[in-house]
Structures are given as C-alpha cells and as structure tokens.
N, C-alpha and C positions, 0 to 999 in steps of 0.2 A: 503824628496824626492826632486830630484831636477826639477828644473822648463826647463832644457836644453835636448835637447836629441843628443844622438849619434846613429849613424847607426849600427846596429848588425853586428859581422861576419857575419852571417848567408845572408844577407845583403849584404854584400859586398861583398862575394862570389859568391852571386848571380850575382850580375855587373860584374863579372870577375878579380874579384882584389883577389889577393895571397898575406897574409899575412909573413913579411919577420920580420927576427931580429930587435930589436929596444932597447934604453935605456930604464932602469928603468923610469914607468911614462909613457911610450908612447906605443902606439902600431901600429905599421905602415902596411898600405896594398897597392901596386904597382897593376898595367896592362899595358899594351903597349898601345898605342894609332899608331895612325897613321904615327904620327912624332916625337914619343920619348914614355916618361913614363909619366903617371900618378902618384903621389903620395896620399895618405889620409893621415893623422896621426892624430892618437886619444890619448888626453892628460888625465891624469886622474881627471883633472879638471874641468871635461866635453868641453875643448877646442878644436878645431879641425883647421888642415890647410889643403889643398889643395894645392898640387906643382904641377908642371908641365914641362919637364925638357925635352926642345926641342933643338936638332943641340948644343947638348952641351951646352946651357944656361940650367940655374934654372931659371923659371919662379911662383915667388909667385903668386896663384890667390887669395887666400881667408885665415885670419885667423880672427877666432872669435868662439861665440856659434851660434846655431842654437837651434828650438823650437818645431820642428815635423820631421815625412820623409818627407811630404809634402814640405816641407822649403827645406829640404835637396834635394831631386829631383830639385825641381828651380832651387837651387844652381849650380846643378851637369851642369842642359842646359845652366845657364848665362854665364858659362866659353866653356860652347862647348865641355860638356862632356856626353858622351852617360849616359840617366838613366833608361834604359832598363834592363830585364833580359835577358841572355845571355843564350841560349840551346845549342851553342856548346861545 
C-alpha cells in the first residue's frame, strides 16, 4: 500500500474539475478559474502536478507527492485555488 495519496475523481468532481483525455499513466482533470484554467494531473506513480494556465502562459505551481486530503486541500489554498465543494 502506498504511503501517498491522490485525490479521487469522485473528489475532484466534486471541486468542479472535468476530467479530460490524457497519455497513458496520467489522468488529467481541468475547471476554469477566474483567469484561465486550472489543471490536476494524476501520475500513476502516485505523482501529482498542479498547472495553471493564465493570459496564455502555463504557470507550474506544484509537482510532487502529497500524504492525506488534508495536505491536498492546503495545497489547493497555497496556490489560490478554491477547495470547496461546488453545488452548482
């Protein structure tokens, strides 16, 4: 079992993110933000990045593992990224 964790679809559906096509090994899920896109991609090496893709730049915020939701949610505010559920 591994000691990292990734965010469920179930999860990230919930934050508003639609999961879109990806390469073998990844599995990517997008939402609009305010001033572009958000990106997740989940690596099957329990890896994960976090893009953010503003006025036409890619902006990396995050690549590494993480170790709970808990961690994950921080994550989500340290970039200034809602980690709410979303009702609409």
């Amino acid at each position: 079992m591994s000691a990292f964790y990734q965010p469920t679809a179930a999860l990230l559906r919930a934050f508003g993110f639609t999961q879109f096509a990806s390469p073998a090994g990844q599995t990517r899920y997008s939402r609009p933000s305010e001033c572009g896109q958000e990106t997740i991609v989940l690596y099957s090496d329990d890896e994960l990045t976090l893009l953010e893709a503003v006025n036409g730049q890619l902006l990396y915020c995050f690549q590494g593992r993480i170790a709970s939701e808990a961690e994950f949610r921080v994550l989500l505010r340290q970039v200034n990224w809602p980690a709410e559920v979303q009702t609409t």
